[in-house]
C-alpha positions in Angstrom: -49.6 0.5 0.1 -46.0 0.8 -1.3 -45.4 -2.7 -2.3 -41.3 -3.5 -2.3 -39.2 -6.2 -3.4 -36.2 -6.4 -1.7 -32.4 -7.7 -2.8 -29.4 -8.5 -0.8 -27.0 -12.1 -0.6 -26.6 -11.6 3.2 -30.0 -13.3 4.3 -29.6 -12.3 8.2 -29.6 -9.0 6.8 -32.2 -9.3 4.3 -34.7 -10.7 6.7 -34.1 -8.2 9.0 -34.5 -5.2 6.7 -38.1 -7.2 5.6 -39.3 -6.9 8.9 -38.0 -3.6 9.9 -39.8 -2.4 6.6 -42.9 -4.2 7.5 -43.8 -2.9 10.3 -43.7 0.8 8.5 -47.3 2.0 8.0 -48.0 1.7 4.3 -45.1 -0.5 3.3 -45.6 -3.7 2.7 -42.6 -6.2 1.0 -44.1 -8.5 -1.5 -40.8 -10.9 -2.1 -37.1 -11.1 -1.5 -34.0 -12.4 -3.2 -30.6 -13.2 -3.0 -28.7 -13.0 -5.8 -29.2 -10.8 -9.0 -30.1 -13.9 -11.2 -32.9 -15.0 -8.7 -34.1 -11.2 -8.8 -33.8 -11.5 -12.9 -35.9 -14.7 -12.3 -38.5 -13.5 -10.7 -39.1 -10.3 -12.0 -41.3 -10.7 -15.0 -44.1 -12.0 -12.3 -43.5 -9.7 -9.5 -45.7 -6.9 -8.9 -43.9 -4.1 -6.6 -43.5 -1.1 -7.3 -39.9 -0.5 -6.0 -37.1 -2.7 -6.3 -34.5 -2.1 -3.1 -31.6 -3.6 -4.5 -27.7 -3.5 -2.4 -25.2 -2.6 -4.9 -23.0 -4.9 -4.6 -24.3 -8.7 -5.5 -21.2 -11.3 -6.0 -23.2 -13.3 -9.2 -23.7 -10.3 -11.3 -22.3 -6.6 -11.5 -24.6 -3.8 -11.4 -24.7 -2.2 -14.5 -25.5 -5.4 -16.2 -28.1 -6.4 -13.7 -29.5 -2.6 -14.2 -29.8 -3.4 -17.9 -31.2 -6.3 -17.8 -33.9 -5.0 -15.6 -34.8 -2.4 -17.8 -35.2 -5.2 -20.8 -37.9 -6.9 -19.2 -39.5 -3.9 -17.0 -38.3 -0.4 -18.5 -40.2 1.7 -15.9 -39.2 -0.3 -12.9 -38.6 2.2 -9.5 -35.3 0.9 -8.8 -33.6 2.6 -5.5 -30.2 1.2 -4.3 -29.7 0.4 0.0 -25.5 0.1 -0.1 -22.8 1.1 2.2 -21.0 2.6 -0.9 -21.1 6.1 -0.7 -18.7 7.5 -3.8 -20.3 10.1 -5.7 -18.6 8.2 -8.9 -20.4 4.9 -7.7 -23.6 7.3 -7.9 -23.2 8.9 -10.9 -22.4 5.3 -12.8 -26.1 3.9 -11.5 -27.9 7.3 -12.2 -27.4 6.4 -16.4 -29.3 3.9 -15.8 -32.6 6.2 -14.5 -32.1 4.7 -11.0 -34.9 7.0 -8.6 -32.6 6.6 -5.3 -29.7 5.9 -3.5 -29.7 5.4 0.1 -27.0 4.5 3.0 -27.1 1.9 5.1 -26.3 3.3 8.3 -29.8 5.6 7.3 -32.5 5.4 9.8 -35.5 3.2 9.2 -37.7 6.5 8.8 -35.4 8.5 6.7 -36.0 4.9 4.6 -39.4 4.7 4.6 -39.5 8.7 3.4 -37.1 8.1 0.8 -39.5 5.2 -0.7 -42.6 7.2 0.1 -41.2 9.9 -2.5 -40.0 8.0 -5.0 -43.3 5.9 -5.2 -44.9 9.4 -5.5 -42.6 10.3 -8.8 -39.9 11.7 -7.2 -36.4 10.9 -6.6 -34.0 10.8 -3.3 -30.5 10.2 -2.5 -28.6 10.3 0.7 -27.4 14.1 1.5 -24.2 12.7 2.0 -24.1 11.9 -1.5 -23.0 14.7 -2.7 -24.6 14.1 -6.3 -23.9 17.3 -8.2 -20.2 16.9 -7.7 -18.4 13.8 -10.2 -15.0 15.3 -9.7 -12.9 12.9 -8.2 -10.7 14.8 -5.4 -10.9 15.9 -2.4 -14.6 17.1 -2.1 -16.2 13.7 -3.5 -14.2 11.7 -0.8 -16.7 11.3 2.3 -15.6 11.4 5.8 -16.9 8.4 7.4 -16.3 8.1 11.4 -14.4 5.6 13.0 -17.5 2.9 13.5 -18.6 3.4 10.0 -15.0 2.4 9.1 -15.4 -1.1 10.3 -19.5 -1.9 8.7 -17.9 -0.7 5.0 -14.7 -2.5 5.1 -13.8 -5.3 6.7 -10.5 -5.9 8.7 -8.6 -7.9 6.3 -9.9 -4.7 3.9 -8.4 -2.2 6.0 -5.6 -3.8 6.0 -4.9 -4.3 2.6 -5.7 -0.4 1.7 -2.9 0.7 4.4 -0.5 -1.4 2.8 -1.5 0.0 -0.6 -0.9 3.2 1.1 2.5 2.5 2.4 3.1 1.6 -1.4 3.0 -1.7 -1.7 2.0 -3.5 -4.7 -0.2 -6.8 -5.3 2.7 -9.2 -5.4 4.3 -7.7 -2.3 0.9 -7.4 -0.2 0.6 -11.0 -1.2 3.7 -11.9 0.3 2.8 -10.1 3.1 -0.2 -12.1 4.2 0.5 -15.4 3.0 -1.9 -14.7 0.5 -2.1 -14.9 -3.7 -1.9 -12.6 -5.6 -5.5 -13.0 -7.4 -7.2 -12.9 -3.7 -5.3 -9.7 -3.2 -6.6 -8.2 -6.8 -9.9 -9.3 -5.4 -10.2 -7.4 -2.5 -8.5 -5.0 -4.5 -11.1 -4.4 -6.9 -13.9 -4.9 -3.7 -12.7 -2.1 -1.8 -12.6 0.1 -4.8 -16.3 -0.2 -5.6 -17.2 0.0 -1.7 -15.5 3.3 -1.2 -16.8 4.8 -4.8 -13.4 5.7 -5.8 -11.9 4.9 -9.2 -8.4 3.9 -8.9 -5.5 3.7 -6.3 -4.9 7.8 -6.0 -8.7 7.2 -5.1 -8.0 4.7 -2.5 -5.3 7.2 -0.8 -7.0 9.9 -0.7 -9.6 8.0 1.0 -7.5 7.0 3.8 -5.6 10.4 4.1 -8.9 12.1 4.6 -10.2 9.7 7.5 -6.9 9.5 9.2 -6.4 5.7 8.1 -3.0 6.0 7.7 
């Protein structure tokens, strides 16, 4: 029995993904959390041998979550369930010995294999992250399809990165949709790490590629 702990702060989602993986023969999830701090809580008293963890977690950033983790369990199966699919995104969680990282829009099955392997010692990301490629151009920007679109950004998101397209900056967006300038930043900053880009060429190159703008 693979035994699984499972993280993510949208609880209809997290209960849902408990079930789902419940009902796969030989998985079984031992407890849930949240947040990253209620994860960092509990951990020194769970016993699962594969932490699913979503990337993004508003109370703590990853890379400082990943190393705490590895302070109180260094050998900890850790494999990421996130709709960001940059190969940079990737590449920044792999330092940290991470054994997966999976889609969300994968199927149940494709989840259950990819926790199967890693519990047997080996490792599995989504094929369409393209992990042997960390240049940031054309070929590690994924074309996503209309529907995917709208689960990875939200409206307001989509939005905002058209007008960054069109050349606006913060102050001017803000203007734009009655909104300040720090909440722009924000989202900013969100849409960034949910596409797996760096920076703003990033961000257009994105868009060009799936016809956004």
């Amino acid at each position: 029995m693979i035994k699984v702990f499972v993280v993510d702060d949208h609880e209809m989602y997290l209960e849902g993904l408990t079930l789902l993986l419940n009902k796969q023969s030989g998985i079984q999830v031992v407890d849930s959390a949240l947040s990253g701090f209620q994860l960092l809580q509990k951990l020194p008293n769970i016993d699962a041998d594969i932490l699913l963890l979503d990337v993004y977690l508003p109370d703590i950033e990853e890379e400082a979550l990943l190393k705490r983790i590895r302070k109180i369990k260094p050998d900890q199966k850790i494999v990421y369930l996130t709709l960001m699919r940059g190969t940079k995104y990737a590449h920044k969680l792999m330092k940290h010995g991470i054994q997966g990282y999976i889609l969300k829009n994968s199927s149940i099955a494709e989840l259950s294999d990819a926790l199967q392997k890693v519990h047997n010692g080996e490792e599995y990301f989504s094929k369409e992250i393209n992990i042997g490629d960390v240049e940031d151009d054309f070929r590690s920007t994924i074309t996503i399809s209309d529907r995917d679109i709208d689960q990875i950004l939200s409206k307001r998101e989509q939005e905002i990165l058209k007008l960054i397209c069109k050349e606006f900056n913060n102050t001017e967006i803000a203007e734009k949709l009655f909104l300040s300038v720090s909440t722009i930043e924000t989202h900013r900053k969100k849409i960034i790490s949910k596409l797996g880009v760096n920076n703003t060429v990033g961000l257009v190159k994105f868009a060009l590629k799936n016809q956004l703008v």
